[in-house]
C-alpha positions in Angstrom: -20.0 1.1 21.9 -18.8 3.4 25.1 -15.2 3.6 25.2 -15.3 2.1 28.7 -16.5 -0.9 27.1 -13.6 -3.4 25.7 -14.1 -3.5 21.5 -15.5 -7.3 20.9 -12.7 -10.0 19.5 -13.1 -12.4 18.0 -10.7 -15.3 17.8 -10.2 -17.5 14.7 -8.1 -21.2 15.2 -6.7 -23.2 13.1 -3.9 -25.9 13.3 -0.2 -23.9 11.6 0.1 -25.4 7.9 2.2 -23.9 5.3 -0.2 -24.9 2.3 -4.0 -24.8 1.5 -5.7 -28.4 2.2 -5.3 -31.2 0.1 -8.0 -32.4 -2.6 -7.8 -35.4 -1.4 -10.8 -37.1 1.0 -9.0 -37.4 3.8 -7.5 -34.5 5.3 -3.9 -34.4 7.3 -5.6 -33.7 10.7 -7.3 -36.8 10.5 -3.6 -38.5 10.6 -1.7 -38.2 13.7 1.1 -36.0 13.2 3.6 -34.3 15.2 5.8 -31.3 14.2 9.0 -31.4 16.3 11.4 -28.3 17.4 14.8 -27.8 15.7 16.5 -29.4 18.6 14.5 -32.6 18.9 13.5 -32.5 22.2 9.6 -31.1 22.5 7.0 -31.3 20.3 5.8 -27.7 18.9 2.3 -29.1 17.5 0.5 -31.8 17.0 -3.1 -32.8 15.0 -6.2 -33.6 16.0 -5.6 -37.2 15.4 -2.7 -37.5 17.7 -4.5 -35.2 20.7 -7.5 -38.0 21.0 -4.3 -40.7 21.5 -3.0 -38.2 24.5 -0.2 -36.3 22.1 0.0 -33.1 23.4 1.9 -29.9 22.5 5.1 -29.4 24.9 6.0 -33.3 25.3 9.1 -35.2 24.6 9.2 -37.2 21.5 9.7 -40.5 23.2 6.6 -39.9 25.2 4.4 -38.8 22.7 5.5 -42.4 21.1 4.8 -44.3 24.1 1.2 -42.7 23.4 0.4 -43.6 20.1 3.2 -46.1 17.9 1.8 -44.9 14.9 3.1 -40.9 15.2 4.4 -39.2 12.0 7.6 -36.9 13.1 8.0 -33.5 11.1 10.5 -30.8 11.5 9.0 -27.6 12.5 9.8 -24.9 9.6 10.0 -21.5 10.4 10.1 -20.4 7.2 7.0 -21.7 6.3 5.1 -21.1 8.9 5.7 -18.0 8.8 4.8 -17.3 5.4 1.4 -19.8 6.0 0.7 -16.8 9.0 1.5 -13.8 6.8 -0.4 -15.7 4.2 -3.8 -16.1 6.2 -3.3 -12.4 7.9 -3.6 -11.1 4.5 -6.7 -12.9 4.1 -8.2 -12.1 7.3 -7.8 -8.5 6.0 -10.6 -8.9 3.9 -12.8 -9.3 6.7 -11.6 -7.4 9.5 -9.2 -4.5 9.2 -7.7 -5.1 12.5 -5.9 -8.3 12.5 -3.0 -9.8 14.3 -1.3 -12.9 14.6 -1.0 -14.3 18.5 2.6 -14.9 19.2 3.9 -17.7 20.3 0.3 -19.6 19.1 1.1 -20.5 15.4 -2.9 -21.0 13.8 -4.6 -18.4 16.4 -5.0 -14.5 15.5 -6.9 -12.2 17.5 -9.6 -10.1 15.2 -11.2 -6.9 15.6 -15.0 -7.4 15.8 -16.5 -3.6 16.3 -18.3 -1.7 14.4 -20.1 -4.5 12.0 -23.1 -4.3 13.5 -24.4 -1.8 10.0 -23.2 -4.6 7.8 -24.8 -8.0 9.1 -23.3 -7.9 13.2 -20.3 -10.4 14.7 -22.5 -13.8 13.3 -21.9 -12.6 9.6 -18.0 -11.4 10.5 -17.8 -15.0 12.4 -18.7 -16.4 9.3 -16.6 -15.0 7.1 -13.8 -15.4 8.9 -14.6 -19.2 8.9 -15.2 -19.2 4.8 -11.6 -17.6 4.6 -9.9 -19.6 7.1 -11.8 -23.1 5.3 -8.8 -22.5 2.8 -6.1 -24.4 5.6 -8.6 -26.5 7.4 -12.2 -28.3 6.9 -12.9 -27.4 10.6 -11.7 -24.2 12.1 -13.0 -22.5 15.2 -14.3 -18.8 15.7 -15.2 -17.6 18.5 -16.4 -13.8 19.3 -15.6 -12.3 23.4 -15.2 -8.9 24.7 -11.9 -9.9 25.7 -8.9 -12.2 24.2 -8.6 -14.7 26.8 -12.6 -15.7 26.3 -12.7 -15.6 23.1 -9.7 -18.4 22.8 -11.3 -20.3 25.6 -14.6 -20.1 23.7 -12.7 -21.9 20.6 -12.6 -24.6 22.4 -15.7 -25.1 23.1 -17.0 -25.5 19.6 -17.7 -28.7 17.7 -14.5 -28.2 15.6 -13.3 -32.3 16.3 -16.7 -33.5 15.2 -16.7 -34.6 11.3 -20.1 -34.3 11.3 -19.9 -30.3 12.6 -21.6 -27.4 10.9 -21.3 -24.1 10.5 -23.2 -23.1 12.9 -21.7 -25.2 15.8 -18.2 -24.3 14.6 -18.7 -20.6 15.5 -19.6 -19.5 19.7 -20.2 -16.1 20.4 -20.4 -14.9 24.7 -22.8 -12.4 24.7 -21.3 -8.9 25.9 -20.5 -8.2 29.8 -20.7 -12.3 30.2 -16.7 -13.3 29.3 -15.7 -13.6 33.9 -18.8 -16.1 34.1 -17.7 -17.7 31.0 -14.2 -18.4 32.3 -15.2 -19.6 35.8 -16.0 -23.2 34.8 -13.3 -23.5 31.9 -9.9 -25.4 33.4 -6.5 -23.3 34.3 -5.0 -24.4 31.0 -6.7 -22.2 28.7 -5.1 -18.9 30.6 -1.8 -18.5 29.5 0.4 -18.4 32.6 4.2 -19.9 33.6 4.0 -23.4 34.1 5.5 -23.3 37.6 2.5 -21.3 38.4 0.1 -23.3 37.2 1.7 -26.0 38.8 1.6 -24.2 42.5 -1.6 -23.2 41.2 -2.5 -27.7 41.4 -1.0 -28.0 43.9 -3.9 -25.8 46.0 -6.3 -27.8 44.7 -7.1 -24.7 42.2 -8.3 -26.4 39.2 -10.8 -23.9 37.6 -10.7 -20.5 36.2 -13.3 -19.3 38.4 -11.3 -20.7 41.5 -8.3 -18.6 40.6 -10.3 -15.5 39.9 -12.3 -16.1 43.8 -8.9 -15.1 45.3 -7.7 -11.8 46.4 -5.4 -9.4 44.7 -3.0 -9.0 47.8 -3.0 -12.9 48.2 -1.9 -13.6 44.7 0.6 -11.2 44.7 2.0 -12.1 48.0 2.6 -15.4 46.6 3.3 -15.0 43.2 4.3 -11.8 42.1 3.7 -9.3 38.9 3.3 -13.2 37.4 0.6 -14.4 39.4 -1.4 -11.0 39.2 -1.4 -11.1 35.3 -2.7 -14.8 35.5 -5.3 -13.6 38.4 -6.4 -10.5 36.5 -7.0 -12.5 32.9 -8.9 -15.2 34.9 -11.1 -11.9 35.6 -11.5 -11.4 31.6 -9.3 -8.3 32.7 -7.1 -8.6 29.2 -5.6 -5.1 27.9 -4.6 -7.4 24.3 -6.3 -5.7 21.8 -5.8 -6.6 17.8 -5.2 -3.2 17.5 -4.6 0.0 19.7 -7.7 0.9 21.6 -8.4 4.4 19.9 -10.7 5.9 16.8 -9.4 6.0 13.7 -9.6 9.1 11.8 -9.2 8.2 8.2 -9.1 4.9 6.4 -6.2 2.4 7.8 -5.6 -1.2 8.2 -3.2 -2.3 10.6 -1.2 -5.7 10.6 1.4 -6.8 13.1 3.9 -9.8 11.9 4.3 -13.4 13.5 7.5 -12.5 13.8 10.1 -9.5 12.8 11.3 -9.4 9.5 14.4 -7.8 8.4 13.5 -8.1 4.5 10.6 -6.2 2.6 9.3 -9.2 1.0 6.3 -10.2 4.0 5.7 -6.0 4.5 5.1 -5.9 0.1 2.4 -9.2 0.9 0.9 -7.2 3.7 0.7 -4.0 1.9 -0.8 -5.3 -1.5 -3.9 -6.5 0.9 -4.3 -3.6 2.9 -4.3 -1.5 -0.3 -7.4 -3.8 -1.5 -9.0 -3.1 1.2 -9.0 0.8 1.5 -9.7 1.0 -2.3 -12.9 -0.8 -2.3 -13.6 1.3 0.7 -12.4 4.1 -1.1 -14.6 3.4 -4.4 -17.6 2.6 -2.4 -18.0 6.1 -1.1 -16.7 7.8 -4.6 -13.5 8.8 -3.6 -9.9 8.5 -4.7 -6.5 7.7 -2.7 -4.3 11.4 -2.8 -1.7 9.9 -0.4 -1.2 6.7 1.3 1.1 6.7 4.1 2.6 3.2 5.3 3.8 3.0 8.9 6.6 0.3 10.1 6.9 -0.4 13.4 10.5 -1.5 14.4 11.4 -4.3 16.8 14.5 -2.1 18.1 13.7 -2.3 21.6 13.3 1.3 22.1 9.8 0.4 23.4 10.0 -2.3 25.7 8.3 -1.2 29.0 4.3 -1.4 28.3 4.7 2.7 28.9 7.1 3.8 26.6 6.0 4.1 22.7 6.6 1.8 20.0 9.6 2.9 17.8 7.7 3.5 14.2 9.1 5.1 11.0 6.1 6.6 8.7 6.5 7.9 5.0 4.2 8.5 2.3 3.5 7.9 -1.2 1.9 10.9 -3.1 0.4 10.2 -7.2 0.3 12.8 -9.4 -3.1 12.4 -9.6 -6.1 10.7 -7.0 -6.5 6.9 -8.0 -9.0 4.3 -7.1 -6.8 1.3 -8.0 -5.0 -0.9 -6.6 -2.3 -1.7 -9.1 -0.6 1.9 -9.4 -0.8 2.5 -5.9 1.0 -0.9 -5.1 3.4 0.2 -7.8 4.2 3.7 -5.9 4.2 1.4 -2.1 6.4 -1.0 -3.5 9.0 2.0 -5.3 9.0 3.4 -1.9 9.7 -0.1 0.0 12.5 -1.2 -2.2 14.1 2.4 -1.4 13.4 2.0 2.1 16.3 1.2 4.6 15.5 -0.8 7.3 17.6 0.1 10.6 15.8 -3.0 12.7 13.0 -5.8 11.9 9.8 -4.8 11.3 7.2 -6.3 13.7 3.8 -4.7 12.6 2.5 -2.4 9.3 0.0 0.0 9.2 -1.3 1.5 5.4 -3.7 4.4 6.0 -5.2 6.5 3.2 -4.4 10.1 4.6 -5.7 12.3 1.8 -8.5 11.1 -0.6 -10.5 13.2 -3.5 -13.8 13.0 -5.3 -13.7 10.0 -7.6 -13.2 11.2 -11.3 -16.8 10.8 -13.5 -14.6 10.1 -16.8 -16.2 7.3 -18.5 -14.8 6.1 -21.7 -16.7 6.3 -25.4 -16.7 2.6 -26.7 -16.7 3.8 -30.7 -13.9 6.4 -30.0 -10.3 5.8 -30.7 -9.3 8.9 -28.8 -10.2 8.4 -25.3 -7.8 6.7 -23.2 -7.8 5.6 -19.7 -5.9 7.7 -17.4 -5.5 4.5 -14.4 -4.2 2.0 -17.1 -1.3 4.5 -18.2 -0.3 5.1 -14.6 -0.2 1.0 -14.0 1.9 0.9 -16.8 4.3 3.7 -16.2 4.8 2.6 -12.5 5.4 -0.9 -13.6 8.2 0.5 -15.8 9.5 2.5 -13.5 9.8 -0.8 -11.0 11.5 -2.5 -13.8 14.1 0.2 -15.0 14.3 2.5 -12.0 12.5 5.1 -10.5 14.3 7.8 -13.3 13.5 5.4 -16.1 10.6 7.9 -17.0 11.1 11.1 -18.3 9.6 14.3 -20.2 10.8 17.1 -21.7 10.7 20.4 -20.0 11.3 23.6 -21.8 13.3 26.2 -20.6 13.4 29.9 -20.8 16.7 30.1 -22.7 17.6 31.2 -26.4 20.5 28.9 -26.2 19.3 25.6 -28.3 20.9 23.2 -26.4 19.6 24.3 -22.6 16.1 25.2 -24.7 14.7 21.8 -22.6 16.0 19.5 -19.5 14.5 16.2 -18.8 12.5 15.9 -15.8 10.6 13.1 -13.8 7.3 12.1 -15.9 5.6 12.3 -12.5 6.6 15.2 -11.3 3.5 17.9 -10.7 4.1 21.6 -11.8 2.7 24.1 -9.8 -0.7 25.6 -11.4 -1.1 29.0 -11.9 -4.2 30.5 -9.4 -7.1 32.2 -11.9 -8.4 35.4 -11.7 -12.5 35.1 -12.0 -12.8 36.7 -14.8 -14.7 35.2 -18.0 -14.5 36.7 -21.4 -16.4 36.6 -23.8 -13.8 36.6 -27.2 -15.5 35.7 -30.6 -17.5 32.8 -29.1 -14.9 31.3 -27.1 -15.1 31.0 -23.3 -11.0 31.3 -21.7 -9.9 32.1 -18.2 -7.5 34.7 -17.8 -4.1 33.8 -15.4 -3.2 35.8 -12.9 -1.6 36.1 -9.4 -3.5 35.6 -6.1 -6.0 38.5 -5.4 -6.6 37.6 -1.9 -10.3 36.0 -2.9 -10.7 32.4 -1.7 -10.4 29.5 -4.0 -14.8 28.7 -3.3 -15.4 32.3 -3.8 -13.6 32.5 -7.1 -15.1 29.4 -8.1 -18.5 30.4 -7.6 -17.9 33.9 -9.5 -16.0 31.7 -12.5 -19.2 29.5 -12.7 -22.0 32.6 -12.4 -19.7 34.0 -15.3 -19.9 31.2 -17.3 -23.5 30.1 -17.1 -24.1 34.3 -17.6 -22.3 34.2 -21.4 -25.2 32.7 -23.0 -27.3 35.4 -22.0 -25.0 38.1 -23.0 -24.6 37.0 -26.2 -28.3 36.9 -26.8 -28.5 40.7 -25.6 -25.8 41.5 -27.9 -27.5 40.3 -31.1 -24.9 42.4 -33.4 -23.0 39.5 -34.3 -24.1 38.7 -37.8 -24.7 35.1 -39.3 -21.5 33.8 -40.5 -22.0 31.6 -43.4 -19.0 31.0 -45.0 -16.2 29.9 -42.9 -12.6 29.3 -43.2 -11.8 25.7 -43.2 -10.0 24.0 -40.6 -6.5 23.7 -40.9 -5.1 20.2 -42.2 -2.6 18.7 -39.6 1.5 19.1 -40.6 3.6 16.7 -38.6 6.1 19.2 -38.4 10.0 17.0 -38.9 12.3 16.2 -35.5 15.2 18.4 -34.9 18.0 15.6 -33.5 20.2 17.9 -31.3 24.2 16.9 -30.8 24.9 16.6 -27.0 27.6 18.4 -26.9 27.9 20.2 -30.4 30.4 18.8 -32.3 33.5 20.5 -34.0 33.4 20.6 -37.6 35.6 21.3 -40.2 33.9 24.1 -43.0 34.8 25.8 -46.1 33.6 28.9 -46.8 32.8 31.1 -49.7 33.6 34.4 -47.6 31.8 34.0 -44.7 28.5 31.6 -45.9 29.7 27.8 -45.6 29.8 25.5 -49.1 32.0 22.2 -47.6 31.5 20.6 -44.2 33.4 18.0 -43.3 32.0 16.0 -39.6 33.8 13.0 -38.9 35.4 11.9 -42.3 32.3 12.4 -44.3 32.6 15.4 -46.8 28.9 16.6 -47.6 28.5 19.7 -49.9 26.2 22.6 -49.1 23.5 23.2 -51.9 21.6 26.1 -50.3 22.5 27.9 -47.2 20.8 29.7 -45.0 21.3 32.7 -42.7 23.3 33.8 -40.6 21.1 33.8 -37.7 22.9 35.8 -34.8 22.5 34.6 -31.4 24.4 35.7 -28.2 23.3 36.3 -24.1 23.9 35.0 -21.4 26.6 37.5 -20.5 26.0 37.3 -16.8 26.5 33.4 -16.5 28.2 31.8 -19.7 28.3 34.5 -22.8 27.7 33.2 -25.8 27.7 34.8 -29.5 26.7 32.5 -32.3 26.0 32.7 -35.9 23.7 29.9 -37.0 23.1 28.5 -40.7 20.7 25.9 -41.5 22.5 23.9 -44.2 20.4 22.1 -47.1 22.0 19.1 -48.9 21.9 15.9 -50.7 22.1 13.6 -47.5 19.5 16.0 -45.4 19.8 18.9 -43.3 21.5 20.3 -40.6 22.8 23.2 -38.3 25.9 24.8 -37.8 27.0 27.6 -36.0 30.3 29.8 -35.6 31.3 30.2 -32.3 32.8 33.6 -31.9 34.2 33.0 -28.9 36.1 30.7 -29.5 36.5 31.6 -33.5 35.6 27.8 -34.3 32.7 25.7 -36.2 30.3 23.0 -34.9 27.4 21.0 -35.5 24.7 21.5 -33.8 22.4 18.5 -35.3 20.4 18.1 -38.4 16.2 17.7 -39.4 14.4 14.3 -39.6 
């Protein structure tokens, strides 16, 4: 659509429940119910049942029971309304990536509608949205405008108090450019406003939308102020609400906002765990793999308050060692950087965007091979360790360059990427074997030296034909048998040890209270370096005995034995 034309909206109702429908044939809307504030003194909601005896949100209790004797009275819980919203947001995510939660309107969310005309057009979004939102309520109402205040005006319009109501009657969509005519027969109470306005507003004898809207900008604001030109310019279908913010996204995101701000990470791990659905079966649908995922937290700090001043947001992201195209891992790395994450205010709204993405691996698995493993189901299972133990439960050993044995290696972060070496395009041809020779960058550009390394390749075949010197070879060596070659357990630190010598080659070591005899020495095997940092100079024996074998050294330094471990 043109960007001066407002993105379409839909608007999906639904009465605020904490928990999925009952199995049971009747269902609680059809009971008149009332759920009361903390204090006692208004009603917050009430069902269906109770609004055809005259129970209306915003009375007093005693009223509402002067209405209808038969009222139920329920506390209104924040808590679980709260999670019910976040609930159903991550659901609506699955339809619509732009979805938010109407404050102040538990049960109403405001849902971005553009762009679907490739995959079916607003009727099929309308109808998934009512599918998903079937799982609170047997009736809900969707309703698709160009602008927010129609679209909730339109939900009432449909056929959702009828038992008898389909699917089709449940959903009412205005057709584009139509949503100021729409709104001119509708009454004042479905445009939000102050009550005292909409009283004065009576009082005039101004009972329509359209009636409000026929009156003059200088007028209205005369009268009523920056209040009575926001009331004057919605009855105009003039509503700057959006789900999201008006603008083109440039790479895969789905943005949420909160029904309220949340000062723990439980609600933004719910939020994130949907979003990340989402962009991976976009992802896999165009063969492509999530490189980075960043996740965006908007803070309710009050840095933003005026309409013109930004939003105060905090973004970070989470890099793999390697593309993935699922959603398990990926949740693994979000929710590692979550639980590190310190919160300085509540969060009020999440964005997950998929900011770098790569070609989806071909690897496919051989069913009758033993060998092959899947590269995704380690990463699940190494993140979900490391979300268990700690994000430096995981290691691997890294060698060093170092003749000192017991710097020889340092344990790293299993995930951690080492920087590859660039390769020179060059190809040789050595005894039948194809290798790539390492070297530094020679100011060619990585396409350019892939397309030489792949003309070099698909050239060897043809070389070796024109060589033809290479003789038959019909007896070959056979292939070596595989050793497992025995552990070396290293002491860390070496440990001092008493030993008896026989001139300088050792016979008796004693190492801590256990006397073992020396059948067969071996050495000495000099080392020493290091002289710039910490000298050493070392004469090494490998030991061979009844109870095993192990390494000793003489530290001339400090003119003393130790043990510097012993062979599994």
């Amino acid at each position: 659509m043109p960007d001066a034309a407002p993105p379409r909206t839909p608007s999906s109702s639904l009465p605020p429940s904490s928990a999925p429908p009952s199995p049971a044939p009747e269902h609680w809307d059809e009971h008149p119910i009332a759920l009361i504030d903390i204090g006692g003194k208004r009603l917050r909601a009430v069902t269906a049942a109770a609004g055809r005896f005259g129970v209306r949100a915003g009375m007093r209790p005693a009223e509402a029971r002067a209405l209808c004797a038969d009222l139920v009275e329920l506390p209104w819980d924040d808590v679980a309304i709260e999670a019910a919203i976040i609930e159903a947001s991550a659901a609506f995510l699955g339809a619509s990536p732009q979805v938010t939660p109407v404050e102040g309107a538990a049960g109403l969310w405001w849902v971005g509608a553009s762009g679907f005309d490739p995959v079916g057009g607003e009727r099929a979004l309308a109808m998934e949205l009512l599918r998903v939102a079937r799982r609170w309520h047997p009736r809900p109402r969707v309703a698709i405008a160009g602008s927010c205040v129609a679209a909730r005006a339109a939900t009432w319009a449909g056929a959702s108090f009828d038992p008898q109501a389909t699917e089709r009657t449940l959903i009412n969509v205005v057709p584009a450019g139509r949503d100021a005519a729409y709104l001119a027969p509708a009454p004042l109470a479905l445009v939000p406003m102050d009550e005292e306005l909409r009283a004065a507003l009576h009082a005039l004898g101004l009972r329509t939308v359209g009636a409000l809207a026929e009156l003059t900008a200088e007028d209205v604001e005369r009268r009523w102020g920056d209040a009575g030109i926001r009331a004057w310019r919605l009855a105009r279908a003039d509503d700057l609400r959006r789900p999201v913010l008006a603008r083109i996204e440039t790479q895969p995101a789905v943005e949420v906002e909160l029904a309220s701000p949340s000062s723990t990470m439980e609600p933004i791990l719910f939020l994130v765990r949907a979003a990340l659905d989402r962009l991976v079966q976009q992802l896999v649908a165009h063969g492509r793999a999530a490189a980075s995922v960043a996740i965006t937290l908007t803070l309710d700090d009050a840095r933003g308050a005026l309409p013109s001043e930004p939003v105060h947001t905090v973004t970070r992201e989470v890099r793999p060692a390697r593309p993935l195209a699922r959603v398990a891992p990926l949740f693994e790395r979000c929710r590692a950087l979550l639980d590190r994450w310190t919160l300085s205010a509540p969060v009020c709204a999440v964005r997950v965007a998929i900011v770098a993405a790569a070609p989806l691996t071909g690897e496919q698995g051989d069913l009758l091979s033993a060998s092959w493993r899947d590269i995704g189901a380690a990463d699940a299972a190494i993140e979900r360790l490391r979300s268990e133990l700690g994000t430096d439960a995981i290691v691997r050993a890294v060698a060093q360059d170092t003749h000192r044995p017991e710097k020889a290696g340092v344990w790293r972060d299993a995930l951690e990427v080492e920087p590859v070496a660039r390769t020179r395009d060059v190809v040789r041809d050595d005894g039948g074997r194809r290798s790539l020779d390492f070297a530094r960058d020679d100011g060619v550009s990585h396409s350019e030296r892939a397309k030489r390394v792949e003309e070099s390749a698909l050239a060897l075949p043809a070389t070796r034909a024109a060589n033809g010197s290479r003789g038959l070879q019909m007896v070959r060596e056979p292939a070596p048998v595989p050793v497992t070659t025995a552990a070396h357990r290293t002491l860390e630190p070496a440990e001092p040890v008493e030993v008896e010598c026989e001139g300088e080659v050792p016979r008796v070591v004693t190492w801590r209270g256990h006397r073992i005899a020396v059948s067969r020495p071996i050495g000495p095997e000099r080392l020493s370096g290091d002289w710039w940092d910490d000298g050493y100079r070392r004469d090494y024996w490998r030991c061979e005995s009844l109870a095993g074998e192990f390494v000793v050294y003489l530290d001339r330094a400090e003119d003393g034995w130790r043990l510097q471990g012993w062979i599994d």
